[in-house]
C-alpha positions in Angstrom: -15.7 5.9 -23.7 -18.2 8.3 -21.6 -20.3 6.2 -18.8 -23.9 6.4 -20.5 -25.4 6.0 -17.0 -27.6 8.3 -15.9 -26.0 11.1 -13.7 -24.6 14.2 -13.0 -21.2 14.5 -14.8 -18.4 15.9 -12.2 -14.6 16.9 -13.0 -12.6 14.4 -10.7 -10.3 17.0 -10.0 -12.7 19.4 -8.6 -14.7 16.8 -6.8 -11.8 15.4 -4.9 -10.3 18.7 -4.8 -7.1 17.7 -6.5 -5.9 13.8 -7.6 -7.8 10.8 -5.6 -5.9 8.3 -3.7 -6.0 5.0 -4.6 -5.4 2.1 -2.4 -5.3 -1.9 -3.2 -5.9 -2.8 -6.3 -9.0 -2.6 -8.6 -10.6 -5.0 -7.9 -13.7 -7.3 -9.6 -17.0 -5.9 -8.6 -19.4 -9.0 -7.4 -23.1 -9.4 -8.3 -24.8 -11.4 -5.1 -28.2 -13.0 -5.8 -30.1 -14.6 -3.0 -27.0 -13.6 -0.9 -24.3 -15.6 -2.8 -21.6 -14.6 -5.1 -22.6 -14.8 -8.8 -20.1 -13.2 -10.4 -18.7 -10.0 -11.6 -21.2 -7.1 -12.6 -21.6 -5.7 -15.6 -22.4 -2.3 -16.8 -26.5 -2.2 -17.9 -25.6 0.6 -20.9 -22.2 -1.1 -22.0 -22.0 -4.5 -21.2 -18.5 -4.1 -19.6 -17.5 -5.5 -16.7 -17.2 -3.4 -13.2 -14.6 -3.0 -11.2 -14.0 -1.0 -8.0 -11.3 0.9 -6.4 -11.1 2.3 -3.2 -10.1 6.0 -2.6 -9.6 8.6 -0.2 -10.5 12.0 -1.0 -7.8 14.2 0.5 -9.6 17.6 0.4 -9.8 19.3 3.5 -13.1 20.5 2.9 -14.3 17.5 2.0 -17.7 16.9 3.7 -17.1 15.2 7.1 -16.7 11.6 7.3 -16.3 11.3 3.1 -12.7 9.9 4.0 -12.6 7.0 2.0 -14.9 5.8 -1.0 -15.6 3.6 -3.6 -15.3 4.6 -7.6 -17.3 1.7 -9.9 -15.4 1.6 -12.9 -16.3 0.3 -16.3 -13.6 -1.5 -18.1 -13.2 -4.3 -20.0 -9.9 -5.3 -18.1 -9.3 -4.6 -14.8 -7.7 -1.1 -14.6 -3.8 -0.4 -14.3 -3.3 1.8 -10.9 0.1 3.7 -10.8 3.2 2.9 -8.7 2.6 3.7 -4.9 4.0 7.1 -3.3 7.4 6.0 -2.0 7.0 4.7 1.9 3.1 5.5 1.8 0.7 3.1 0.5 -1.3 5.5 -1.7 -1.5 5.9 -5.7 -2.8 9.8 -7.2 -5.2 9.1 -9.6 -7.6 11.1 -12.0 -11.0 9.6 -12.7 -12.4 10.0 -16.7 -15.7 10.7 -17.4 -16.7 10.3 -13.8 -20.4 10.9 -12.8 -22.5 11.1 -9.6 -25.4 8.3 -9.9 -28.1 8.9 -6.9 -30.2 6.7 -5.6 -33.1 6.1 -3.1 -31.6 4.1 -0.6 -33.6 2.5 2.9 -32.2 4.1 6.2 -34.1 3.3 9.6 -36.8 2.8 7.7 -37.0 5.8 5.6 -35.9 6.4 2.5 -32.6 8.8 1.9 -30.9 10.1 -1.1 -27.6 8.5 -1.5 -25.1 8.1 -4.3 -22.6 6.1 -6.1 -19.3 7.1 -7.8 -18.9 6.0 -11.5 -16.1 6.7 -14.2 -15.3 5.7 -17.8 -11.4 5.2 -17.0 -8.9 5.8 -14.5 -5.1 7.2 -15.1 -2.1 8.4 -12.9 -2.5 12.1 -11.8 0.1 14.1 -13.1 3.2 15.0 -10.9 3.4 18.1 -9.1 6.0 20.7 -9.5 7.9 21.4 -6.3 6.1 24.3 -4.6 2.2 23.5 -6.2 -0.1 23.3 -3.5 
């Protein structure tokens, strides 16, 4: 199912410039009121729950310092990474329905433009052939 939230709609392959990285697991995405835990988020359009999963973006001309993000997920279960690259600690992955959400964000004491990193689903990026690049 798309992600209804408002934002700019982005191919995961062409943003990360091939398949994402994942690393850990997905895990539950907390809500903190007042500063304490109060359970998992849910997404405002679909009610679903929120999960996050770590990545690093492997393109070289990646902006500097992108190196590792997070991708909010909506899915009612937490989402199934693939099997880990034999002796490295990284999973490819290909984000579905994945869209850019920016926000005004406070930064010494001025407000930026930042963003967040959302997707509708999240599968194992197909194997290469020997000699793609």
């Amino acid at each position: 199912m798309p992600v209804k939230k408002t934002g700019l709609p982005v191919n995961s392959e062409s943003y990360f410039g091939g398949p994402a990285y994942a690393v850990g697991d997905a895990e539950p995405l907390i809500e903190f009121v007042d500063g304490k835990p109060a359970g998992q988020q849910h997404d405002r359009d679909t009610g679903k729950p929120l999960w996050m999963v770590r990545v690093f973006d492997a393109d070289p001309e990646a902006p500097k310092g992108q190196g590792e993000v997070t991708v909010k997920v909506v899915a009612v279960t937490p989402p199934t990474l693939p099997a880990e690259l034999p002796g490295l600690p990284f999973r490819p992955v290909i984000f579905d329905d994945l869209v850019v959400v920016p926000y005004e964000k406070e930064g010494n004491g001025r407000p930026r433009v930042a963003y967040s990193l959302r997707a509708g689903g999240i599968r194992p990026a197909p194997a290469r052939k020997s000699g793609d690049s």
